[in-house]
Biopython code that builds the backbone (N, CA, C, O; Angstrom):
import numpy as np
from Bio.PDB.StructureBuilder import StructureBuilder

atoms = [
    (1, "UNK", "N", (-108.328, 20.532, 55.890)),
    (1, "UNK", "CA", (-109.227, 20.448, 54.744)),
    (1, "UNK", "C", (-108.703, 19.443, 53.719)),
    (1, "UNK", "O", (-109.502, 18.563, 53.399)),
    (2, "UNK", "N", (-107.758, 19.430, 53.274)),
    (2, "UNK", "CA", (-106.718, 18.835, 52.348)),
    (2, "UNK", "C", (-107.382, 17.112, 52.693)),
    (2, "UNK", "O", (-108.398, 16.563, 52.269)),
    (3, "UNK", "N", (-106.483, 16.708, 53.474)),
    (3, "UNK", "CA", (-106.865, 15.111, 54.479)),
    (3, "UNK", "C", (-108.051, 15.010, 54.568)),
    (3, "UNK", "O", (-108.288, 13.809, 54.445)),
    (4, "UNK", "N", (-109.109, 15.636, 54.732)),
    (4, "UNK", "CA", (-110.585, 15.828, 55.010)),
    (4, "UNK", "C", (-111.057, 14.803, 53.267)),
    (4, "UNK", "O", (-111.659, 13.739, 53.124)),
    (5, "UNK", "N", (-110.533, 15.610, 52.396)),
    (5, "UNK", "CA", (-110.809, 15.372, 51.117)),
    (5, "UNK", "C", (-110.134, 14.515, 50.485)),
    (5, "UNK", "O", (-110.245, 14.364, 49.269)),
    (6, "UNK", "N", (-109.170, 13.688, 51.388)),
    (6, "UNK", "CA", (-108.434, 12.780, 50.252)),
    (6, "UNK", "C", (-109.254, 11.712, 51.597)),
    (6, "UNK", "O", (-109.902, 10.869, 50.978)),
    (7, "UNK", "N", (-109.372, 11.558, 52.626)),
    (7, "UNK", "CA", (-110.229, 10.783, 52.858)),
    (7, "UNK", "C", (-111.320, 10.432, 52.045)),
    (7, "UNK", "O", (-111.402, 9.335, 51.493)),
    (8, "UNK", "N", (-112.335, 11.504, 51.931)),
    (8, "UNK", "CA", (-113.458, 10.995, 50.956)),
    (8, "UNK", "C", (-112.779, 10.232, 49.993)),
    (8, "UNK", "O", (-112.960, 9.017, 50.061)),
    (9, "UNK", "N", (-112.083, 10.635, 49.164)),
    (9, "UNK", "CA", (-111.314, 10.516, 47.638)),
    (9, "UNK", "C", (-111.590, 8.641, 47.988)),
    (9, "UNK", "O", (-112.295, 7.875, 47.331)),
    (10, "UNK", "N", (-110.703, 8.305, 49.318)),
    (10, "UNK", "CA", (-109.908, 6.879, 49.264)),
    (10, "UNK", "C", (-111.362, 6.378, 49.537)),
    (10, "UNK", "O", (-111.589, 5.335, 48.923)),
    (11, "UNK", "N", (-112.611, 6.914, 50.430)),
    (11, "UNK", "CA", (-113.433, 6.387, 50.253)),
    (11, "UNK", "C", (-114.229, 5.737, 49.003)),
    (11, "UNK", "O", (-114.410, 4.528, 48.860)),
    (12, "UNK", "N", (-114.545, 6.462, 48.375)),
    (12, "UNK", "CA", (-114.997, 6.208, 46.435)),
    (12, "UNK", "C", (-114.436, 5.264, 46.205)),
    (12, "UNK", "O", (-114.922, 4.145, 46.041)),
    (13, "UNK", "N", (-112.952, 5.683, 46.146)),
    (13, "UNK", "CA", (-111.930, 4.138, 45.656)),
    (13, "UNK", "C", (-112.386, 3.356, 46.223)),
    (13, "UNK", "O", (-112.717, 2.430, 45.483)),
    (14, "UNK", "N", (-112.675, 3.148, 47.511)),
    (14, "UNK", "CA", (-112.322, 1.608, 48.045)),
    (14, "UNK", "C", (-113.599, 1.101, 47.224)),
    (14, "UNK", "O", (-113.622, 0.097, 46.512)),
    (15, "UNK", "N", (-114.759, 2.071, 47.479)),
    (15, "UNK", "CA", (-116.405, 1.198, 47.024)),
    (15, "UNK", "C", (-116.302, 0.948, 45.827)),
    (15, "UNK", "O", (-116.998, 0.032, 45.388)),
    (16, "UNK", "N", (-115.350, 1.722, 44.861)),
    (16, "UNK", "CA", (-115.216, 1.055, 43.716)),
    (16, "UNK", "C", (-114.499, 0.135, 43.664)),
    (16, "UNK", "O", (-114.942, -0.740, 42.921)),
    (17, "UNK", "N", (-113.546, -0.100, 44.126)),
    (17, "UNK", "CA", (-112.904, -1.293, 43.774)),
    (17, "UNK", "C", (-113.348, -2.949, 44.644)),
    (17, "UNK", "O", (-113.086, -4.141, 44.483)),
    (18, "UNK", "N", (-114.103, -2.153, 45.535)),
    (18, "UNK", "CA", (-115.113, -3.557, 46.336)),
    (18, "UNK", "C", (-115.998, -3.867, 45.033)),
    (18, "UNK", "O", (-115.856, -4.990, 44.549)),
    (19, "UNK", "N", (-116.840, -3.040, 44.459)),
    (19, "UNK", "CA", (-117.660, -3.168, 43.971)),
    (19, "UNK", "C", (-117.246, -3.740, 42.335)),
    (19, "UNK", "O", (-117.979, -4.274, 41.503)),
    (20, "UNK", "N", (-116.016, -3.449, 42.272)),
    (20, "UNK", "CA", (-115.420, -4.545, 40.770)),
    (20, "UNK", "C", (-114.743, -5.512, 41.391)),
    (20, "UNK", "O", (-114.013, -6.131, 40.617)),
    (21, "UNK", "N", (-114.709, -5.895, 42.562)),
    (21, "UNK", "CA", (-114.229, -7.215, 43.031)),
    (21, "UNK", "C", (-115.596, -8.046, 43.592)),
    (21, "UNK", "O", (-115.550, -9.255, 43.821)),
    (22, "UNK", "N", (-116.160, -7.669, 43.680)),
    (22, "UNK", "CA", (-117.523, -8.458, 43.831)),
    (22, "UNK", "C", (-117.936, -8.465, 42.551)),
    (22, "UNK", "O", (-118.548, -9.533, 42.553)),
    (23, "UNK", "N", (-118.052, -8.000, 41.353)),
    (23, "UNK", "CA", (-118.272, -7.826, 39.663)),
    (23, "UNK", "C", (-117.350, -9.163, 39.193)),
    (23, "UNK", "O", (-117.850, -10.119, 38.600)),
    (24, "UNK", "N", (-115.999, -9.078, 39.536)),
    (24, "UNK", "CA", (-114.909, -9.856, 39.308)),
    (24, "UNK", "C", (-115.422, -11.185, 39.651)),
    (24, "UNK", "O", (-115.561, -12.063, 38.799)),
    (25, "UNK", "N", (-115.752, -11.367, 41.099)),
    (25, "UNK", "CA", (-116.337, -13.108, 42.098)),
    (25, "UNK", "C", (-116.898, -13.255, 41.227)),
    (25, "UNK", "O", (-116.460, -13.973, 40.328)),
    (26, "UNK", "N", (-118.321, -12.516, 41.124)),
    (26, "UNK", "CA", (-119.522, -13.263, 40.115)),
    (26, "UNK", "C", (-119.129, -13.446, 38.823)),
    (26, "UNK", "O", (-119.964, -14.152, 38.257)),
    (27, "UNK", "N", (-118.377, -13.179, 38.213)),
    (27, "UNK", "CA", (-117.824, -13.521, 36.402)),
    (27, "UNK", "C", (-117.238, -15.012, 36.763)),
    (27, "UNK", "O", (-117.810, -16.037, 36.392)),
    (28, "UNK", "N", (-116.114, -15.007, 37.475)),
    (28, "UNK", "CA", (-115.404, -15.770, 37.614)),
    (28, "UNK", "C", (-116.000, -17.248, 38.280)),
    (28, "UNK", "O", (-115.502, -18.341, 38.012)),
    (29, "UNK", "N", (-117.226, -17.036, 39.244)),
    (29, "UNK", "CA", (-118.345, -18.234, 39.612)),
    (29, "UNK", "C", (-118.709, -18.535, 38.532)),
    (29, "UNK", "O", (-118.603, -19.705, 38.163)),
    (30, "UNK", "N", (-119.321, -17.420, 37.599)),
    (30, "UNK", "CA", (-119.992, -18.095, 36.619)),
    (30, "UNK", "C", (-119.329, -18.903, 35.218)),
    (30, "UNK", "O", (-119.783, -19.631, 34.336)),
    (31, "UNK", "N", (-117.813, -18.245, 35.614)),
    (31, "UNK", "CA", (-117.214, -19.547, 34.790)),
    (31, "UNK", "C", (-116.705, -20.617, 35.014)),
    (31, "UNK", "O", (-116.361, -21.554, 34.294)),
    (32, "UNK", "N", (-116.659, -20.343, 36.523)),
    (32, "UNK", "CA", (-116.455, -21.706, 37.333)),
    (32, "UNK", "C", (-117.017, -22.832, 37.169)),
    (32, "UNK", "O", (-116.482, -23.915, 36.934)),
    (33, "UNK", "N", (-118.779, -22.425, 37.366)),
    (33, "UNK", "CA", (-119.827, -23.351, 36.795)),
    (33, "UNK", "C", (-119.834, -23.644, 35.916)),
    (33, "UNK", "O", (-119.910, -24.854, 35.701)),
    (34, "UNK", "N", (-119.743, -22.508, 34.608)),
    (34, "UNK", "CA", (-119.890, -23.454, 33.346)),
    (34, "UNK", "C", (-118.665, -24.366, 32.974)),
    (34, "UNK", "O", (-118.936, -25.473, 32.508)),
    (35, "UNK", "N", (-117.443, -24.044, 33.119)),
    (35, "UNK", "CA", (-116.291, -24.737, 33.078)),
    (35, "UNK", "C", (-116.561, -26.326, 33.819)),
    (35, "UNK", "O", (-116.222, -27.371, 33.263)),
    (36, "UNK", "N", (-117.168, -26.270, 35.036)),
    (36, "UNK", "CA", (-117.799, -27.618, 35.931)),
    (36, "UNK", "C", (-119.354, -28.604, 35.239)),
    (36, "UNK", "O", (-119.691, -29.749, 35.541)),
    (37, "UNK", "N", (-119.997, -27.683, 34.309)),
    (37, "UNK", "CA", (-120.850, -28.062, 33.380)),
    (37, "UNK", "C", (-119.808, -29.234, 31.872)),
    (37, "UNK", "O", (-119.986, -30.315, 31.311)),
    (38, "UNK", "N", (-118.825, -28.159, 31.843)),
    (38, "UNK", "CA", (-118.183, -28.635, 31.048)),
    (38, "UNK", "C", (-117.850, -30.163, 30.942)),
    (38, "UNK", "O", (-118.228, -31.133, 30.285)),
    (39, "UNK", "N", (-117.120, -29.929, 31.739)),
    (39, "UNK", "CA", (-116.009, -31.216, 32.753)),
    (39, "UNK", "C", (-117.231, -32.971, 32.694)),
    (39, "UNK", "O", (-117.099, -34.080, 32.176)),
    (40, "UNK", "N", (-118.103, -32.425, 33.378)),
    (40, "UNK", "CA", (-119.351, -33.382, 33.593)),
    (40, "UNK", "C", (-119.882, -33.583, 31.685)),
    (40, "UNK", "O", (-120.852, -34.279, 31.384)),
]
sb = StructureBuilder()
sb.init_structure("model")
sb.init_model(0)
sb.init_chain("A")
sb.init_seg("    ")
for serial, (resi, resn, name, xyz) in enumerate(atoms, 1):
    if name == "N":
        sb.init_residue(resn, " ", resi, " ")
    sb.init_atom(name, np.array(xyz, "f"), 0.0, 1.0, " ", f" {name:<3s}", serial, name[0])
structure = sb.get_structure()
């Protein structure tokens, strides 16, 4: 039971932390671009 439930647990984590690393890409594109807006 124990392992049963820290499985789920690490599950959550991972989708959260996929899901603020895909949050993270897109911030960081979008300052990519404007920083490349910049430059030009």
């Amino acid at each position: 039971m124990k392992t049963s439930g820290l499985k789920t647990e690490q599950k959550t984590v991972n989708s959260r932390s996929r899901s603020f690393l895909s949050h993270a890409v897109r911030l960081l594109s979008k300052l990519d671009w404007q920083f490349a807006g910049y430059t030009k």
